[in-house]
C-alpha positions as CSV (number, residue, x, y, z in Angstrom):
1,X,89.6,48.6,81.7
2,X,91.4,45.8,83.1
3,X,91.9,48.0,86.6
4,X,87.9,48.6,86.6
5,X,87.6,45.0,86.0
6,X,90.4,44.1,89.0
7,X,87.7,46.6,91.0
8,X,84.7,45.1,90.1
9,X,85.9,41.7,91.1
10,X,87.3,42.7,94.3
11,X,84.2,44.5,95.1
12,X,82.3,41.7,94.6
13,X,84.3,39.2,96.5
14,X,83.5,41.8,99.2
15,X,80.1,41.5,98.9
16,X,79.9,37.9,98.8
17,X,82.3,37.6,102.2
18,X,80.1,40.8,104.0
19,X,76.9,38.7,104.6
20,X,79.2,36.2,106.9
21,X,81.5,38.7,108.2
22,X,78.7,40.3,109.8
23,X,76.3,37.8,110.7
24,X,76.2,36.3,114.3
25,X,74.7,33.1,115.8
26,X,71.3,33.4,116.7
27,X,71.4,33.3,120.4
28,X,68.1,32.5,121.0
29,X,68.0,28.7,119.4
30,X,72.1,27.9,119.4
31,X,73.1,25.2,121.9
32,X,76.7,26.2,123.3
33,X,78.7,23.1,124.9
34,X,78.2,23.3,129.2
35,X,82.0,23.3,130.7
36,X,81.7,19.3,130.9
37,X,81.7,19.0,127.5
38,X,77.8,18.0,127.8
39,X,74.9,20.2,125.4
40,X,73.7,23.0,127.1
41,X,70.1,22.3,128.4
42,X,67.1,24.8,127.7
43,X,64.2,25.3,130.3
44,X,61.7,26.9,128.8
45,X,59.7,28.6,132.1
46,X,56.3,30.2,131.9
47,X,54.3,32.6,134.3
48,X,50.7,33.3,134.1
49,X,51.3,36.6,133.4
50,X,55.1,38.9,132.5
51,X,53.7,42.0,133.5
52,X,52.8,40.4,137.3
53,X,54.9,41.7,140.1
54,X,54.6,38.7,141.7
55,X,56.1,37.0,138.4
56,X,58.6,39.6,137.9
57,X,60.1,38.5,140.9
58,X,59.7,34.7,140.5
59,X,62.2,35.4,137.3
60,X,65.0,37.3,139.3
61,X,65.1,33.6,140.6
62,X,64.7,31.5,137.9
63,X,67.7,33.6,136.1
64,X,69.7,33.5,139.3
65,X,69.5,29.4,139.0
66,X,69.9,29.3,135.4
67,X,73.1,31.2,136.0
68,X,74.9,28.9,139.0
69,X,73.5,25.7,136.4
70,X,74.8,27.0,133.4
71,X,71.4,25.9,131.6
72,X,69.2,28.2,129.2
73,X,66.4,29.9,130.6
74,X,63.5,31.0,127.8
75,X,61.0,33.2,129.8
76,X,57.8,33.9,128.2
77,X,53.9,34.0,128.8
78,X,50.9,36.2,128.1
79,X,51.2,39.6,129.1
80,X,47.8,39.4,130.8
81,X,46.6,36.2,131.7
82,X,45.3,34.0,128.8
83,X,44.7,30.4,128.7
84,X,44.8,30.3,124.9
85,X,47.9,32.0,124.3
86,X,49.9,29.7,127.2
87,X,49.0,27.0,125.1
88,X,50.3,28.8,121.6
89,X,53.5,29.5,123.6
90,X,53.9,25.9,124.6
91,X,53.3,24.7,121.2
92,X,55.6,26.5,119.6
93,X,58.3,25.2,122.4
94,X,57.4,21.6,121.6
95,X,58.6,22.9,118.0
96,X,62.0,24.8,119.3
97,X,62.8,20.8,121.1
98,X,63.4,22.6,124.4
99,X,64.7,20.3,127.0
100,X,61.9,21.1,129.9
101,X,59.0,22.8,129.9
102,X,57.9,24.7,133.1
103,X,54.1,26.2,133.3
104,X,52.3,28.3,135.9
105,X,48.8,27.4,134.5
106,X,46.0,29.6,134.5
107,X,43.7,26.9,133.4
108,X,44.5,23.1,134.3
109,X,42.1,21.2,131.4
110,X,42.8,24.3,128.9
111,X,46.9,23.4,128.9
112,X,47.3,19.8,129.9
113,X,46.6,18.8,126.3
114,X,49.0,20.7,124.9
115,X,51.7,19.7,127.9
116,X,51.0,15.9,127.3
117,X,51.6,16.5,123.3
118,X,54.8,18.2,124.9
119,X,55.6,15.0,126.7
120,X,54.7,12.7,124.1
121,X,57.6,14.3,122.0
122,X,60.4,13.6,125.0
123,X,60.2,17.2,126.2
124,X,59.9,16.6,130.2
125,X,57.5,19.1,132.1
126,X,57.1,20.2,135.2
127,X,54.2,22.6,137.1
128,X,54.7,25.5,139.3
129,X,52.8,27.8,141.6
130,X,49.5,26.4,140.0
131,X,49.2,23.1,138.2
132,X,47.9,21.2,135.3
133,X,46.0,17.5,135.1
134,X,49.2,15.1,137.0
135,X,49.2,13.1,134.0
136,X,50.5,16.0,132.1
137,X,53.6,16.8,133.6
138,X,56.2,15.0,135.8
139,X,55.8,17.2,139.1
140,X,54.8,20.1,140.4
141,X,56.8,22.4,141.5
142,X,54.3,23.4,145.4
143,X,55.3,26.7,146.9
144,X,53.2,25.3,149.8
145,X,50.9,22.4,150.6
146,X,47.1,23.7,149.6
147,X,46.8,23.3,153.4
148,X,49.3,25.6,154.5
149,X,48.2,28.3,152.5
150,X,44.3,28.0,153.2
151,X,44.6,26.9,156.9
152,X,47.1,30.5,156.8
153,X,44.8,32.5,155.6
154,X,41.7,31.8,157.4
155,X,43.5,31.5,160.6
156,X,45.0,34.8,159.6
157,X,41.0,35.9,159.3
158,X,39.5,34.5,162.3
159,X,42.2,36.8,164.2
160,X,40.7,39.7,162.4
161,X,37.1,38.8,163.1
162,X,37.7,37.8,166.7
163,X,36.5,34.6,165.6
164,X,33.0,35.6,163.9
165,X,31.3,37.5,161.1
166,X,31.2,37.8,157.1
167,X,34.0,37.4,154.7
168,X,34.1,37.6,151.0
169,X,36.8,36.2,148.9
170,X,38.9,38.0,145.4
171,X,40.3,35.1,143.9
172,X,42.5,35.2,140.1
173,X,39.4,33.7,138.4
174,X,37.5,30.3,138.8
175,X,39.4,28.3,137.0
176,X,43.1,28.9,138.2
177,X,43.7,25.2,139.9
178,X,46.0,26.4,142.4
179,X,43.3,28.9,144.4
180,X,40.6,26.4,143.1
181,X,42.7,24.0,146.1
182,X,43.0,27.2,148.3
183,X,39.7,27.9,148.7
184,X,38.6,24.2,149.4
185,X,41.1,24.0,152.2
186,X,39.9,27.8,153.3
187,X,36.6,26.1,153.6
188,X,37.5,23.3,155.5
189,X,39.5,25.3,158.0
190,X,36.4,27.7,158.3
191,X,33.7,24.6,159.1
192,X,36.2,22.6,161.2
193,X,37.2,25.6,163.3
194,X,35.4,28.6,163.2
195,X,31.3,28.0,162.4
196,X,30.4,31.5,163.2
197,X,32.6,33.0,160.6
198,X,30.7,33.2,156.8
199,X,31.7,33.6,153.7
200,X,29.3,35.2,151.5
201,X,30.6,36.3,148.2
202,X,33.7,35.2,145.7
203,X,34.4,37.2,142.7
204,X,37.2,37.0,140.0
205,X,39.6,39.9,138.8
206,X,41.4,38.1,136.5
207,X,44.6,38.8,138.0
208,X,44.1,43.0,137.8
209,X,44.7,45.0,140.4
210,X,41.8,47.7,139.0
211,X,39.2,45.3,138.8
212,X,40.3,43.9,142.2
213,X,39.5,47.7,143.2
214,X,36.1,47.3,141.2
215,X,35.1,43.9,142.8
216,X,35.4,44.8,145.9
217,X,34.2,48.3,145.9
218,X,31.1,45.8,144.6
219,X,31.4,43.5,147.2
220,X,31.1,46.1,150.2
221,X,28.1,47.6,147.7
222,X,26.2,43.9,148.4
223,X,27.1,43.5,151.2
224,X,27.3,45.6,154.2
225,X,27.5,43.4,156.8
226,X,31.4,41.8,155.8
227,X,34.1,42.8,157.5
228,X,36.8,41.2,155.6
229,X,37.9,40.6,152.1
230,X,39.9,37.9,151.4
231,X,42.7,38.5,148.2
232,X,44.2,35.2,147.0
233,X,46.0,36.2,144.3
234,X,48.8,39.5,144.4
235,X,47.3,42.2,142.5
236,X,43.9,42.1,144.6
237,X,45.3,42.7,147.8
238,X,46.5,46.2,147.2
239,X,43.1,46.9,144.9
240,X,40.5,45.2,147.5
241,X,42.4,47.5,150.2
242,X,42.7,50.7,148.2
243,X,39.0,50.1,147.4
244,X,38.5,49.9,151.1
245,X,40.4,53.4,152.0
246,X,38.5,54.8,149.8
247,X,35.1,53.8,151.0
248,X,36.3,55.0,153.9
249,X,35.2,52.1,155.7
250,X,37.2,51.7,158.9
251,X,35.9,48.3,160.2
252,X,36.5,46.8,157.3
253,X,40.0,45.0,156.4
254,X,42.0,43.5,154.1
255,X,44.3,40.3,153.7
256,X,45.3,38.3,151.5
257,X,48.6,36.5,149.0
258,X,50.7,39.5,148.1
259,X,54.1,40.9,148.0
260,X,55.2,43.1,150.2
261,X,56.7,46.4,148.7
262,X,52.4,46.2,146.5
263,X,51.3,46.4,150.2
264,X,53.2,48.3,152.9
265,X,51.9,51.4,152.7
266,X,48.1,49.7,153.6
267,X,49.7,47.6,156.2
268,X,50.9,50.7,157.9
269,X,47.8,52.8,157.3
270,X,46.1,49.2,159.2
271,X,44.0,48.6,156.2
272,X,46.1,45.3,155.7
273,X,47.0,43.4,159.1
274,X,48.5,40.6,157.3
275,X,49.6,39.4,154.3
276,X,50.8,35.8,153.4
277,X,53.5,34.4,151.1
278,X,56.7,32.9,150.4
279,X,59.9,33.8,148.4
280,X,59.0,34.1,145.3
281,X,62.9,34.5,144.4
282,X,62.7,31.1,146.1
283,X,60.1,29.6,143.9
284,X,61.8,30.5,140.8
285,X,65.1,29.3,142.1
286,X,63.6,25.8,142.8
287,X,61.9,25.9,139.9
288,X,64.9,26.1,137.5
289,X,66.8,23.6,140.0
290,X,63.9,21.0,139.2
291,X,64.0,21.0,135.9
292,X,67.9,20.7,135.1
293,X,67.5,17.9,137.7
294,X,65.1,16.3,136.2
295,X,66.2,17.0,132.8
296,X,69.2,15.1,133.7
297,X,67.2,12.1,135.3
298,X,68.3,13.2,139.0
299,X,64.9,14.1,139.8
300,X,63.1,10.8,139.9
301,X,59.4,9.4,140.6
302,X,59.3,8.6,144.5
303,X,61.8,10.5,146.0
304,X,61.2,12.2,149.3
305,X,63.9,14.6,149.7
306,X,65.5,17.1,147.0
307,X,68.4,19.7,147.3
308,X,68.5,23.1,145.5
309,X,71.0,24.6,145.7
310,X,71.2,27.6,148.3
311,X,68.0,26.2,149.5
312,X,69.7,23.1,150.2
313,X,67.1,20.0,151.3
314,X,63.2,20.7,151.1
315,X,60.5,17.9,151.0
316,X,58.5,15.9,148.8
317,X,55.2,14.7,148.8
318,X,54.4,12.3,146.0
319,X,55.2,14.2,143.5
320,X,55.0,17.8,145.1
321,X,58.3,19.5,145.9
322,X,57.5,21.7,148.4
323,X,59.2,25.1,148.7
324,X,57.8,25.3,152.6
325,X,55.5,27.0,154.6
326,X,53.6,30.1,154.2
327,X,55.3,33.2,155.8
328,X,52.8,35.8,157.5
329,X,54.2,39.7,156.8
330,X,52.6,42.1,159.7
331,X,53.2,46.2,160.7
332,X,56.0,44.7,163.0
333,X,58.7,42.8,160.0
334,X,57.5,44.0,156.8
335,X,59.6,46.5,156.9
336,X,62.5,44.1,156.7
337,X,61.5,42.2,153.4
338,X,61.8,44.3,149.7
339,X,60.3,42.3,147.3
């Protein structure tokens, strides 16, 4: 009896000393010390979308950074793009306490609440590729001046018109404040420079390439007379200009903000002349670089200048850091890019 008893408590001394034997920090909330002794920072960064190519590859960036920083990186957003569940996913990071908050806002009024309720609580936020009200966040994060990319992109469409005829644009959706700006400086470009070129149609596809292919299968329906169809946001330009192959519509073409592995093979067929961008590695990168910066209170209100990293020195307007211009990608480089 007394060796079953001897068992019994050894067994159970086991079974008390198991649970912590096996159990492991939870990775996702601890906090390990940074190599300077200081707490390790978390940036919480959000696209509009996870399952966006585009965003995809704004992420190999913002993991790249967060490496070379030794900060956390929490990367999470609606897998289609959702105003309502951005702001659920904010919310609960003003409950984590995350150091910085880092949005690409599909709606501007829909989130800034919820970002100033962040910023209220000490959490610092930022904006990037499309922003929020100013007052709710400390800066935005620009991958180009609104200027650059809509004076791009209708210079880009004049070439194709020779100067005149219709256009119709594929934008996200109508409230995405980023090609809200786009289109107004589109616009401007269009009346300053080129009065015989119109623009008779806009229509969302909510950041899908198939309804991109739906909208503007729609579009050339309408409207016989265009020429030209105008993607700003990435998964349109590959459905407006598969829509377009197969209309069979040969005097009709496409261009547009896109990557460029979604759109070589319609640049080469000549569907797709051009198509505009920047890094989006880049963006990411900067992105992350902001907020540990400003995290740290080395990013401050006025500022002109700001280094990041491998990108070294880029500009600041107010309180826009710019990633640069807009790069055009055309039959005769994009070849050379693979993103």
């Amino acid at each position: 009896m007394k060796a079953i008893r001897n068992l019994s408590l050894a067994l159970l001394s086991l079974t008390l000393l198991f649970p912590v034997a096996c159990s492991k920090p939870d990775q996702t909330t601890e906090n390990k010390p940074a190599p300077n002794g200081e707490k390790q920072l978390t940036i919480a960064v959000m696209p509009k979308s996870k399952g966006n190519a585009y965003f995809i590859s704004c992420r190999k960036g913002a993991e790249e950074a967060a490496k070379e920083l030794g900060v956390k990186l929490l990367w999470d957003g609606p897998t289609e793009p959702e105003p309502a569940k951005q702001n659920e996913i904010v919310e609960t990071w003003i409950t984590r306490g995350v150091d910085v908050i880092a949005v690409a806002v599909e709606n501007r009024e829909g989130i800034s609440t919820a970002l100033r309720k962040a910023r209220q609580k000490g959490i610092k936020v930022i904006t990037w590729d499309s922003d929020a009200e100013p007052d709710a966040r400390d800066f935005l994060i620009n991958q180009a001046t609104p200027e650059g990319i809509g004076y791009t992109l209708m210079d880009e469409a004049a070439k194709v018109l020779g100067g005149k005829g219709e256009f119709a644009i594929i934008t996200a959706s109508l409230t995405a404040a980023n090609m809200n700006d786009w289109q107004r400086s589109i616009k401007q470009r269009n009346q300053e420079k080129y009065p015989e070129i119109k623009q008779v149609a806009l229509r969302p596809c909510d950041d899908l390439k198939d309804k991109a292919f739906s909208e503007a299968t729609a579009i050339l329906n309408a409207n016989p007379n265009v020429k030209l169809i105008m993607a700003i946001c990435s998964p349109a330009v590959p459905g407006a200009s598969e829509a377009v192959k197969q209309s069979g519509r040969a005097d009709v073409k496409v261009i547009g903000l896109g990557l460029p592995n979604d759109n070589k093979r319609y640049v080469r067929e000549g569907i797709t002349p051009a198509v505009i961008l920047w890094n989006t590695g880049n963006l990411g990168y900067l992105t992350l670089h902001a907020a540990a910066a400003l995290a740290k209170g080395e990013l401050k209100p006025g500022a002109t200048k700001f280094k990041a990293g491998r990108l070294g020195e880029l500009e600041m307007k107010g309180d826009n850091v710019l990633l640069g211009k807009p790069f055009v990608f055309t039959k005769e480089n994009i070849e050379q890019f693979d993103f």
